[in-house]
N, C-alpha and C positions, 0 to 999 in steps of 0.2 A: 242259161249259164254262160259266165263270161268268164275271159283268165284273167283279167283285172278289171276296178271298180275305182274311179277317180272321186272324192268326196270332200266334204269341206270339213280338218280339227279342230275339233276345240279341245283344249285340254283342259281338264278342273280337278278342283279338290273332291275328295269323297271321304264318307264316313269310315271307309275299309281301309283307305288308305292313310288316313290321321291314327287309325285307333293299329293298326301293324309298324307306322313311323315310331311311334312309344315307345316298341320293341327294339327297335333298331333297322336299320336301310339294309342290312346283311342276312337279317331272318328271313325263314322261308315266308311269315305271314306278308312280310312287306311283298319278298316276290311275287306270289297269287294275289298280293290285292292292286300292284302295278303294271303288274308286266302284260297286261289286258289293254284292249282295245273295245266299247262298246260300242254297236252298232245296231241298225234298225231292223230285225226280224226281217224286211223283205229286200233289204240289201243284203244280206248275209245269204237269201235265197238267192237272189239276182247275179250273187256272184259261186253258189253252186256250194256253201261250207254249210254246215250245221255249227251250235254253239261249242263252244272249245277246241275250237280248229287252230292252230298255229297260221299266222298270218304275216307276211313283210309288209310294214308300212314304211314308204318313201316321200319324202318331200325333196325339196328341194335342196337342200341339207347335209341328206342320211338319209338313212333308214335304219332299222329296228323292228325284229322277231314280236310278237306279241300272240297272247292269247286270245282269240275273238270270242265274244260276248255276246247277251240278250241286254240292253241297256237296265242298268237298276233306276234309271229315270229318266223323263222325257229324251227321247232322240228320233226326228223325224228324220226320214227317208233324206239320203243325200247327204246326212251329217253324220261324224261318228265324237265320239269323247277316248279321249285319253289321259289316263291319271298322271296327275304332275307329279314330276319324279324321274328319275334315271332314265326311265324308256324314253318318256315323253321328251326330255332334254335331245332323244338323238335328232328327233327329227324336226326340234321348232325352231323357225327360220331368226336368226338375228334382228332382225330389222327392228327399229324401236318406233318409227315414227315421232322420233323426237321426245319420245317419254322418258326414255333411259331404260325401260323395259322391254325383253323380248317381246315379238307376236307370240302370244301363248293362244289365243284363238284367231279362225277366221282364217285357215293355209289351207294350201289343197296338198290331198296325199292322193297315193297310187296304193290300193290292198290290193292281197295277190294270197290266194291261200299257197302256203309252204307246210304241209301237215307231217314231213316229214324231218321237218330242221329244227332245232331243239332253241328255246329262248335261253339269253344269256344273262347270269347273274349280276345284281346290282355291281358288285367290286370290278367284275371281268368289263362289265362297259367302262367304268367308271377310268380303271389303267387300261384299257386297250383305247379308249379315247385319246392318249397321248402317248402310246407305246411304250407301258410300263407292264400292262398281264406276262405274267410270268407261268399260270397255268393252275391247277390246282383248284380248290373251293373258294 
């Protein structure tokens, strides 16, 4: 068991997180279907959590609360996925490589279970990102 686990993002689209967008970025479905991080069964060992553990993920960036995961699809050892969306926005680096788009995959993070620190709502990142949360739902 380790107190942190350095890994490589990707972030992607997913089925849970297209079909709870419909609903709206403020629902609790979008929350549980974003606010997750998945990762590889024996990295989630590696670093001492079981599935649903509250996790800090840090780049370079940010960082961001998340929910840890059993991947719903391929994720070998050493990579994890993060659903695009709010979360994933704290921690993907700028950089475009001249595309004009972020790195949305291919960044290293730092996971660290925090099981006892609460994930934050899509609204609360979204004005506490420019110091507008004011508090509340």
């Amino acid at each position: 068991m380790t107190e942190k686990i350095v890994l490589n993002m990707i972030t992607q689209r997913s089925i849970e997180e297209g079909v709870a967008m419909e609903k709206g970025k403020t629902t609790p479905e979008y929350f549980e279907a974003c606010s997750v991080v998945e990762m590889n069964p024996e990295d989630m060992k590696a670093l001492g959590i079981w599935r649903n553990t509250n996790v800090r993920v840090t780049s370079e960036v940010g960082s961001v609360i998340v929910k840890a995961i059993e991947p719903t699809q391929y994720c070998p050892p050493g990579l994890a996925h993060i659903r695009q969306g709010v979360w994933a926005n704290q921690v993907v680096p700028p950089r475009t490589q001249s595309t004009g788009v972020p790195q949305y995959s291919g960044f290293p993070v730092t996971i660290e279970p925090v099981p006892s620190e609460k994930r934050k709502g899509a609204l609360e990142l979204v004005q506490g990102a420019v110091g507008l949360w004011r508090g509340g739902k």
